[in-house]
RODO-2510 file (C-alpha; in nm, 4 decimals, decimal comma):
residues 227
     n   res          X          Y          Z
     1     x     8,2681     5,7603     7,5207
     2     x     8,0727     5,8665     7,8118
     3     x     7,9752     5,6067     8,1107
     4     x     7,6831     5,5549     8,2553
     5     x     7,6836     5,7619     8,5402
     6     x     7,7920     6,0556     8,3575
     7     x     7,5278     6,0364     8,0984
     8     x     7,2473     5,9928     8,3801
     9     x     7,3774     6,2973     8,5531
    10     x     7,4675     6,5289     8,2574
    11     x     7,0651     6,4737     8,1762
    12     x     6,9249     6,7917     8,1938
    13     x     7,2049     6,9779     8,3000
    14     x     7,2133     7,3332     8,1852
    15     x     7,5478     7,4208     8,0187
    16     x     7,5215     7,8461     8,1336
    17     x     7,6444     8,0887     8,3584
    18     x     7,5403     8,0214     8,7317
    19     x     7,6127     8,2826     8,9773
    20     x     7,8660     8,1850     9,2088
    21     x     7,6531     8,0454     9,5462
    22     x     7,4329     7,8412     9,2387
    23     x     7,7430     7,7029     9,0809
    24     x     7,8986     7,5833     9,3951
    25     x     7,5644     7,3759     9,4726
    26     x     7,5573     7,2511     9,1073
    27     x     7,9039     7,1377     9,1228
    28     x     7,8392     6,9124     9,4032
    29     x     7,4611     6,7928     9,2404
    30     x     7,6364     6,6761     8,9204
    31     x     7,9272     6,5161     9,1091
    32     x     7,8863     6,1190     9,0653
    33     x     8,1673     5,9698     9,2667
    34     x     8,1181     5,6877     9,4997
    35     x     8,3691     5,8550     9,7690
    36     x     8,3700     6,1997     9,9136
    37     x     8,5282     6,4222     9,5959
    38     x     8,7017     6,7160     9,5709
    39     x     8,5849     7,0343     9,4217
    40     x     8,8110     7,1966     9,1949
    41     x     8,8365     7,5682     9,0579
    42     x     8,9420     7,6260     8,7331
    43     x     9,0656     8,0259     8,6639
    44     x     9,1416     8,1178     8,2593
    45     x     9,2679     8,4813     8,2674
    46     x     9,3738     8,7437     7,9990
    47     x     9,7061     8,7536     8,0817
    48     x     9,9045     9,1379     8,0522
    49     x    10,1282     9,1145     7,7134
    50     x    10,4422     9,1227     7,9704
    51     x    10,3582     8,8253     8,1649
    52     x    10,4654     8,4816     8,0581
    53     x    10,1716     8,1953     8,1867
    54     x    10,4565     7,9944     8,3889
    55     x    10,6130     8,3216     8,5399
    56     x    10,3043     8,3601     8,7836
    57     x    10,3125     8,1491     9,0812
    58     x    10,2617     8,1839     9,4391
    59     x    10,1405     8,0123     9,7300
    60     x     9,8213     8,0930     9,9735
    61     x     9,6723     7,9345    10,2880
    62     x     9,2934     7,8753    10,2529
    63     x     9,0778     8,0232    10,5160
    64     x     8,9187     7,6928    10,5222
    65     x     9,1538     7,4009    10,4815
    66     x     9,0767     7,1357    10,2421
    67     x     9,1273     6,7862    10,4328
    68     x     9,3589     6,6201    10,1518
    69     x     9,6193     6,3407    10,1792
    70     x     9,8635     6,4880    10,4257
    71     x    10,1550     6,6160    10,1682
    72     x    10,4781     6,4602    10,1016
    73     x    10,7746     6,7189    10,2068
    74     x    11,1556     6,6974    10,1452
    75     x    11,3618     6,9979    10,2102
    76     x    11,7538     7,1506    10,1279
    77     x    11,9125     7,2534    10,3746
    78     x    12,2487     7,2363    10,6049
    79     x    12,3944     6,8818    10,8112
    80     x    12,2984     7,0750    11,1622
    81     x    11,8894     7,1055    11,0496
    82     x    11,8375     6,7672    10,9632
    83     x    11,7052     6,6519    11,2371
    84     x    11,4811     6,9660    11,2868
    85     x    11,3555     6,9113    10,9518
    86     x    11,2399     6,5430    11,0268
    87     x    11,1090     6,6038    11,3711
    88     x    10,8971     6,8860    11,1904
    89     x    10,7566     6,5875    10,9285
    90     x    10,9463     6,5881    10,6458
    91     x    11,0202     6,2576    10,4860
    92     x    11,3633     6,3136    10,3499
    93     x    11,5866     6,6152    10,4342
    94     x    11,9472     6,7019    10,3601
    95     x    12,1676     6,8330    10,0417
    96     x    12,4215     6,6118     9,8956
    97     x    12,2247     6,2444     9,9538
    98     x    11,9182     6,4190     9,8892
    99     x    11,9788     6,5697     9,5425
   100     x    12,1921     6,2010     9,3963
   101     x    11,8438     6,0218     9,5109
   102     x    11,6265     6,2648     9,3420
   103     x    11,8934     6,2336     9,0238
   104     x    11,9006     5,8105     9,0343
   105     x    11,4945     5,9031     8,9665
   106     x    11,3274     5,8873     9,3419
   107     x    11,0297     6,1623     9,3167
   108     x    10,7715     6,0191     9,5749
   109     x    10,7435     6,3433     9,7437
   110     x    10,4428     6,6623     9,6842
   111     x    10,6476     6,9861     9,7686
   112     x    10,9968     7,0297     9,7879
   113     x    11,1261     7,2927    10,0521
   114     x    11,5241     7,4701    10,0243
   115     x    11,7078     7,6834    10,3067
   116     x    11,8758     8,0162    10,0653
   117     x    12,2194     7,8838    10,1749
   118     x    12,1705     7,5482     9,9391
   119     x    11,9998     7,6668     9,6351
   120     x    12,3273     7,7286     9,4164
   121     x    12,3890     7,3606     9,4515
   122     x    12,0247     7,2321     9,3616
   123     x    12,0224     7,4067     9,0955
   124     x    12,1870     7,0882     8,9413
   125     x    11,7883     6,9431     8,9744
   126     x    11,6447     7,1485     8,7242
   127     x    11,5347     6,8869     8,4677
   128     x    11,4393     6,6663     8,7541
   129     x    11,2325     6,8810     8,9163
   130     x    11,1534     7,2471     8,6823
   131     x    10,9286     7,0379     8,4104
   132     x    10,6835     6,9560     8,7080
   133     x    10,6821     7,2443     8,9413
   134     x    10,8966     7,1721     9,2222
   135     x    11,1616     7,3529     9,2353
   136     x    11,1949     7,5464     9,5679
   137     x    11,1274     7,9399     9,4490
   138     x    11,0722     8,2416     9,6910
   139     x    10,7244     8,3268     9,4588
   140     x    10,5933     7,9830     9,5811
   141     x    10,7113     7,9846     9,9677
   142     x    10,8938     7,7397     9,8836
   143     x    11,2732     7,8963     9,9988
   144     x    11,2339     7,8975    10,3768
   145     x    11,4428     8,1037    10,6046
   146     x    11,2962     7,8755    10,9214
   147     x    11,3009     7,5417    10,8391
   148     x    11,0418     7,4404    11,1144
   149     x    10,7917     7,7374    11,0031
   150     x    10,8324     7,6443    10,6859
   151     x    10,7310     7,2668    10,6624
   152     x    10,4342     7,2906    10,9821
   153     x    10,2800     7,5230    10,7217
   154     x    10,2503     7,3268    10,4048
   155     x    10,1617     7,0517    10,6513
   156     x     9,8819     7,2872    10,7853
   157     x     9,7344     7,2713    10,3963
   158     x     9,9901     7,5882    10,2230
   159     x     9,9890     7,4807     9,8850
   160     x    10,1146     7,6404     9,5724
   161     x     9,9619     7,7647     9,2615
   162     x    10,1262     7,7748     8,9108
   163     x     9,9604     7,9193     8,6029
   164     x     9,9893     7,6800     8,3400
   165     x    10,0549     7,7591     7,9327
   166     x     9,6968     7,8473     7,8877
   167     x     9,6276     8,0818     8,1538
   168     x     9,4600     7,8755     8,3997
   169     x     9,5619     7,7885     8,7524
   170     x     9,3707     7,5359     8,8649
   171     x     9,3141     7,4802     9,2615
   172     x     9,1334     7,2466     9,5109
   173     x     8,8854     7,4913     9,7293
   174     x     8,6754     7,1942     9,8832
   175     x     8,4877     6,8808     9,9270
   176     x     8,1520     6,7274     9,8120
   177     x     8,0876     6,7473    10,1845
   178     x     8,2312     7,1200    10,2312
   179     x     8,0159     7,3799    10,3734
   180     x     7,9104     7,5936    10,0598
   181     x     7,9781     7,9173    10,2521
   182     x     8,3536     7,7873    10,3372
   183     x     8,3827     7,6628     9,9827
   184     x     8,2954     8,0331     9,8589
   185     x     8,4819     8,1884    10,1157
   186     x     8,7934     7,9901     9,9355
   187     x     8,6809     8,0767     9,5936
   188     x     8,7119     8,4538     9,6282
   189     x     9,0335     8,4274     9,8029
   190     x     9,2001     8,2370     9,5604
   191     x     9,0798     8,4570     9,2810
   192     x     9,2252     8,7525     9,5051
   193     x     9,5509     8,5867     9,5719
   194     x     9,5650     8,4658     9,1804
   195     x     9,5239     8,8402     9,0701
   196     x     9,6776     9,0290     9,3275
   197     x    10,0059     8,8230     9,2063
   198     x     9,9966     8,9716     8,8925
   199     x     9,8850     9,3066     8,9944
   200     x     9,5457     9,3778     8,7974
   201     x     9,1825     9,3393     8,9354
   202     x     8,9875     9,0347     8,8504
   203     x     8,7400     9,2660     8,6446
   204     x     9,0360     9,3254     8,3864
   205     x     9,2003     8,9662     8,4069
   206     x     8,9253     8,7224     8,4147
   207     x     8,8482     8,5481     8,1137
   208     x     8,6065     8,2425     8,2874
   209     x     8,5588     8,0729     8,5994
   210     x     8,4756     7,6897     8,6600
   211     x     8,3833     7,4566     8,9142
   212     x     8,4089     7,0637     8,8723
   213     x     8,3867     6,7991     9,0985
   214     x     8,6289     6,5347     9,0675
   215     x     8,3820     6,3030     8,8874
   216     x     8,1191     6,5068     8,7094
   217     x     8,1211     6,8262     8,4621
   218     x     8,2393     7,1557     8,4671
   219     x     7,9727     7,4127     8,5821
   220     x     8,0469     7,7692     8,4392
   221     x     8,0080     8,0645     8,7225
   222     x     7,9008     8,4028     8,6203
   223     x     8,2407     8,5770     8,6884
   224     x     8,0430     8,8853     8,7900
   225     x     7,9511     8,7718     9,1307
   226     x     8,3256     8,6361     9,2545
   227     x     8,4146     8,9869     9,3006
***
């Protein structure tokens, strides 16, 4: 069952391809939340016969930064970067504390950080923390050589992508209240980024393109003009 607000603003809504500059303004026009939402892209791809959906990951910097909730970091690493690792805003850093925490079932954290030199041991985390995405991988930027780098950049707005097991990475590329030019400027480098990772142009790996607010309907874009 459909509310209210969603049946008022699905009236007349056109269910067909928009090009990309007319989806972006539809996507906000059939947004119906009473705060400031997000707008979300939505990328289904024909994936190559020798790529497995959860093998293609990676993480990108927008050229605009979305203004989210600041993320939640803990990182691996050695005793003697501790300290460097908190001053630089992480909430919990560490190894051996870190990982029996995480195991007694603590997971109020976004993105999980590792130094190379401690991987072999977190490895023991894999049921904790594989099933949802967060285990520190070099694919994501998520193994950090400097710790400080590492962590000022996710708190800069880095953030990760992960193809799920239909084929679809799914992304945050703006606000309600975004510029439309910055929120396109985002679209076509994610879809860049996305298909760069795998190696193949978006003309051969694009199966649809979506925009949705975070309270309204999906608007279909017209794949044809995001590249």
């Amino acid at each position: 069952m459909r509310g209210k607000k969603y049946k008022k603003m699905a009236e007349g809504f056109e269910n067909k391809l928009y090009p990309l500059d007319e989806a972006i303004k539809k996507a906000k026009d059939t947004s119906y939340s009473s705060f400031t939402g997000s707008i979300d892209l939505h990328i289904a791809m024909f994936l190559p016969k020798d790529k497995e959906a959860k093998s293609i990951k990676g993480s990108l910097s927008l050229p605009n930064t979305v203004k989210t909730e600041e993320s939640r970091i803990v990182i691996f690493c050695e005793k003697d970067q501790e300290k460097e690792a908190k001053e630089a805003g992480a909430i919990e850093a560490g190894l051996d504390d870190l990982i029996k925490k995480i195991q007694d079932g603590w997971m109020e954290f976004d993105v999980v950080l590792a130094v190379p030199s401690v991987m072999g041991q977190i490895a023991v985390l894999g049921k904790e923390l594989g099933p949802k995405g967060l285990m520190p991988n070099p694919k994501t930027g998520t193994l950090v050589e400097n710790v400080k780098a590492g962590i000022e950049e996710f708190k800069k707005g880095k953030t990760k992508f992960i193809c799920d097991d239909g084929g679809v990475v799914h992304l945050t590329v703006g606000k309600t209240d975004t510029e439309d030019e910055k929120i396109k400027a985002n679209i076509l480098y994610v879809i860049k980024s996305v298909t760069d990772t795998i190696g193949k142009t978006p003309e051969s790996l694009l199966k649809s393109v979506t925009l949705s607010p975070t309270m309204g309907t999906g608007v279909k874009v017209d794949m044809t003009t995001c590249y």
